[in-house]
VOKESE-865166 format. One line per 10 residues: for each residue z, y, x of N, C-alpha, C, O. Coordinates in pm, 1 decimal. Each point is the difference from the previous one (the first is absolute). Layout:
<pts>
Z:Y:X:Z:Y:X:Z:Y:X:Z:Y:X ~ ... $
</pts>
This chain:
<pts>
-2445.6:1530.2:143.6:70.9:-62.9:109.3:75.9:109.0:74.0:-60.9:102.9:29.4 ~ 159.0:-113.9:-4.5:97.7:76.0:105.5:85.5:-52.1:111.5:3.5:-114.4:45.2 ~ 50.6:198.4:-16.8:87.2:-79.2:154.0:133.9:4.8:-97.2:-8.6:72.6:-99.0 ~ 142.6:-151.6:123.0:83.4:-3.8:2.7:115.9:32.8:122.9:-35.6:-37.9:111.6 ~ 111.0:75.0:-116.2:56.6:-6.2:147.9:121.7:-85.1:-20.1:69.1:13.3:-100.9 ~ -43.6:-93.4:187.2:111.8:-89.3:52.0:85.2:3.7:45.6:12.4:122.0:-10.8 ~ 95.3:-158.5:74.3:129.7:-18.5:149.2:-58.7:-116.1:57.3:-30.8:-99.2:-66.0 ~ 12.4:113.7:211.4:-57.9:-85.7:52.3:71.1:-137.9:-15.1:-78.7:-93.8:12.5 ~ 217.1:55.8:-37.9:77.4:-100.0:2.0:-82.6:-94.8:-110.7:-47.3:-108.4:34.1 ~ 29.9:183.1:-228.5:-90.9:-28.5:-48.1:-107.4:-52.0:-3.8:-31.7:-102.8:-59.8 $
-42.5:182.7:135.0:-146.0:-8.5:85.5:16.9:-147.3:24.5:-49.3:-83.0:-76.5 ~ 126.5:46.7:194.4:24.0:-77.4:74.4:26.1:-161.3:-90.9:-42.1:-107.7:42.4 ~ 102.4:121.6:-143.1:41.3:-84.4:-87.9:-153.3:-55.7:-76.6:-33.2:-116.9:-20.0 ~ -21.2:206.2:-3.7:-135.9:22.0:-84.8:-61.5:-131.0:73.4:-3.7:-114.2:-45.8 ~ -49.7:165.8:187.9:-46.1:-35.4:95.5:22.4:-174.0:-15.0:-82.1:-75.3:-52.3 ~ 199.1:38.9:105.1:100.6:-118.9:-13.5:-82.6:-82.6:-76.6:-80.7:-88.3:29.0 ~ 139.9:163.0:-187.4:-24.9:-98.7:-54.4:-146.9:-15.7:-76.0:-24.5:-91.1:-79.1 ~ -74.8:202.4:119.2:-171.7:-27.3:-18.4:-21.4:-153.0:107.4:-75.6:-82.6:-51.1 ~ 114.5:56.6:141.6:8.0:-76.3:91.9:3.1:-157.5:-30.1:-81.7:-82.5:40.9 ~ 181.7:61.6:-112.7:49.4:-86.6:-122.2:-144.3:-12.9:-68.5:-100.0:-65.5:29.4 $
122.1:130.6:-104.7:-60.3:11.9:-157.4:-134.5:64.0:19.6:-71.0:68.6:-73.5 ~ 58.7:-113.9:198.6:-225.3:-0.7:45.2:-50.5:146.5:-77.2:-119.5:25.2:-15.2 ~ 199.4:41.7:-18.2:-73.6:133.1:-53.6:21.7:92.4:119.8:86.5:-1.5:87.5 ~ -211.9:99.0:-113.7:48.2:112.0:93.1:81.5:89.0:-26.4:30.3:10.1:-118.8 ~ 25.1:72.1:204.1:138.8:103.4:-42.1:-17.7:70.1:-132.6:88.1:10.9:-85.3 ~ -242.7:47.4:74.8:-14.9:116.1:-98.2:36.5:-145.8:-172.4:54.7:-7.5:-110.1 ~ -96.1:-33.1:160.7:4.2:-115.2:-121.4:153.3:-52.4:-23.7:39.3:5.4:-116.5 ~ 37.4:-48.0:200.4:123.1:-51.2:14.1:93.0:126.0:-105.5:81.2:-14.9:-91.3 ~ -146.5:150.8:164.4:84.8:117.6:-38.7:-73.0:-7.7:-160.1:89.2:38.4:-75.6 ~ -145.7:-53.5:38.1:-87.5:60.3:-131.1:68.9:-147.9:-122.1:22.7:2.4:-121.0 $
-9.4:-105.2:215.4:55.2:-127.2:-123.9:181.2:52.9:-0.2:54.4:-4.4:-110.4 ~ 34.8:53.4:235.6:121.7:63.3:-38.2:-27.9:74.9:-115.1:37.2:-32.9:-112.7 ~ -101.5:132.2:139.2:-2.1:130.4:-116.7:-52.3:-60.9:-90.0:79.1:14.8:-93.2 ~ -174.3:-84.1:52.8:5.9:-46.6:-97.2:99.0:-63.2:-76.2:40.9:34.3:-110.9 ~ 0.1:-145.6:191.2:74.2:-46.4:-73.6:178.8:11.0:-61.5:80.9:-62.5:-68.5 ~ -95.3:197.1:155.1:172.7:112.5:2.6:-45.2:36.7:-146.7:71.9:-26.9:-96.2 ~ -189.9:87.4:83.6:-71.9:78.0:-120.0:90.1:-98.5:-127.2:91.1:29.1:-77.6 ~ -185.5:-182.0:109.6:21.0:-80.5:-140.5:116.9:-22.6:14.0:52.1:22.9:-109.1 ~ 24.9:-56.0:182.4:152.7:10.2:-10.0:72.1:80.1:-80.0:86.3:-37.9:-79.2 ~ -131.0:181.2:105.0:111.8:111.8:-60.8:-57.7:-12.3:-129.0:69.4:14.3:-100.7 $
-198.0:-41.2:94.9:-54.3:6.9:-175.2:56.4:-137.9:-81.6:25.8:5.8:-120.3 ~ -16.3:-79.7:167.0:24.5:-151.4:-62.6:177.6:-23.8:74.8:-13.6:-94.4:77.8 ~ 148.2:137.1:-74.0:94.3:-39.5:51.1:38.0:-125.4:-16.4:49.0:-63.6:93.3 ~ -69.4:5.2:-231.1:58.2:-108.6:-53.8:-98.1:-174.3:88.6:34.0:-118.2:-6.1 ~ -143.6:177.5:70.1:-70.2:-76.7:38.6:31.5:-39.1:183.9:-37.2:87.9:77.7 ~ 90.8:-191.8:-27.2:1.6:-3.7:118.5:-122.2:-14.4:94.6:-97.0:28.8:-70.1 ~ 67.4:-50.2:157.8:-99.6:19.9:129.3:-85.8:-100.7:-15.5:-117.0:24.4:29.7 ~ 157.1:-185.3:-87.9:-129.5:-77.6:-12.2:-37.1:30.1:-159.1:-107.9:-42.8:-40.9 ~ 170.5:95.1:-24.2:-79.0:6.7:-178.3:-113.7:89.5:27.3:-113.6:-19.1:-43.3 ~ 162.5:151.6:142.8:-147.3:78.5:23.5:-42.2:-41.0:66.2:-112.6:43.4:-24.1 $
102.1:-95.1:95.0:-136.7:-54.8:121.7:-70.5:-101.6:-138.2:-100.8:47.6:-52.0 ~ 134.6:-134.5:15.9:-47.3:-105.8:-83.1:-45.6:85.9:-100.7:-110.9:-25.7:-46.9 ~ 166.0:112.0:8.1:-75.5:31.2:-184.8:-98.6:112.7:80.8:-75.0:60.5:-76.6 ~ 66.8:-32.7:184.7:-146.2:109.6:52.4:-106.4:-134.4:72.0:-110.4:-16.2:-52.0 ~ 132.9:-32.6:116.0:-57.8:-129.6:23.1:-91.1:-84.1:-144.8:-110.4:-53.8:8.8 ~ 189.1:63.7:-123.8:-31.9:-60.3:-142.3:-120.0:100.5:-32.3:-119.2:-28.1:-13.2 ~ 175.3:140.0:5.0:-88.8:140.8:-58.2:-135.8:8.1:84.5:-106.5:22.0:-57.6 ~ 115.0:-43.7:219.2:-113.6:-19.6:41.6:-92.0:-146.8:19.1:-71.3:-28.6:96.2 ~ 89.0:-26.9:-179.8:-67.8:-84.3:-87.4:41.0:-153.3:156.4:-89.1:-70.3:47.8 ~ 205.6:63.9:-15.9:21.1:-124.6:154.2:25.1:-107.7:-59.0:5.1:54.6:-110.2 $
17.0:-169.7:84.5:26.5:-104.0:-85.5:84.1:-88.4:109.1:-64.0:7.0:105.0 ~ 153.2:-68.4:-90.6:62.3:-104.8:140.0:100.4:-87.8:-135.3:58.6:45.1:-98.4 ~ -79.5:-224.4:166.3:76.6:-62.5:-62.1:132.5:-4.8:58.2:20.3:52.4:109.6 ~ 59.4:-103.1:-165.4:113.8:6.0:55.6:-7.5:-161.2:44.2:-82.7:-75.9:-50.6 ~ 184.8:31.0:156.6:-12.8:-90.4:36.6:102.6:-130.0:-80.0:118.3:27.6:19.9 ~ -131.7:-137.0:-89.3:71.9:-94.1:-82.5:113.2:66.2:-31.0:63.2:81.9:66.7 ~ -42.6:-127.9:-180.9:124.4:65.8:-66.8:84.5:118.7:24.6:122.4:10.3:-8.3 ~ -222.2:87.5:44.0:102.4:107.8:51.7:-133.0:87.5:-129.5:-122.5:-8.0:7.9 ~ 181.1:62.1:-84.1:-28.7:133.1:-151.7:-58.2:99.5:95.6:53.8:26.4:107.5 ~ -183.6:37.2:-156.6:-18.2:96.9:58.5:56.7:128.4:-111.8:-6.0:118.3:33.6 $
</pts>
């Protein structure tokens, strides 16, 4: 584990949107970096294919609602 350092404007954004998304900052910051990570590794893949195919991998199952393809 280490510190990272920030710009508070960042910071501030972090903050925001942990707020939202019921996570705490260190968490909010750790699903960005993560998911910047799978981004640059996977380009061809947009923002819901990775959330959904790491969601799949950690074994989450959700139906989709009538006629909409998951």
């Amino acid at each position: 584990m280490g510190i990272v350092n920030i710009d508070d404007e960042l910071h501030d954004q972090v903050r925001k949107a942990s707020a939202v998304a019921c996570r705490s900052i260190n968490a909010q910051a750790a699903f960005w970096i993560k998911i910047g990570m799978l981004c640059e590794m996977n380009p061809t893949l947009n923002f819901n294919e990775i959330v959904t195919r790491e969601l799949r991998a950690a074994g989450v199952e959700a139906e989709a609602p009538r006629g909409i393809p998951i």
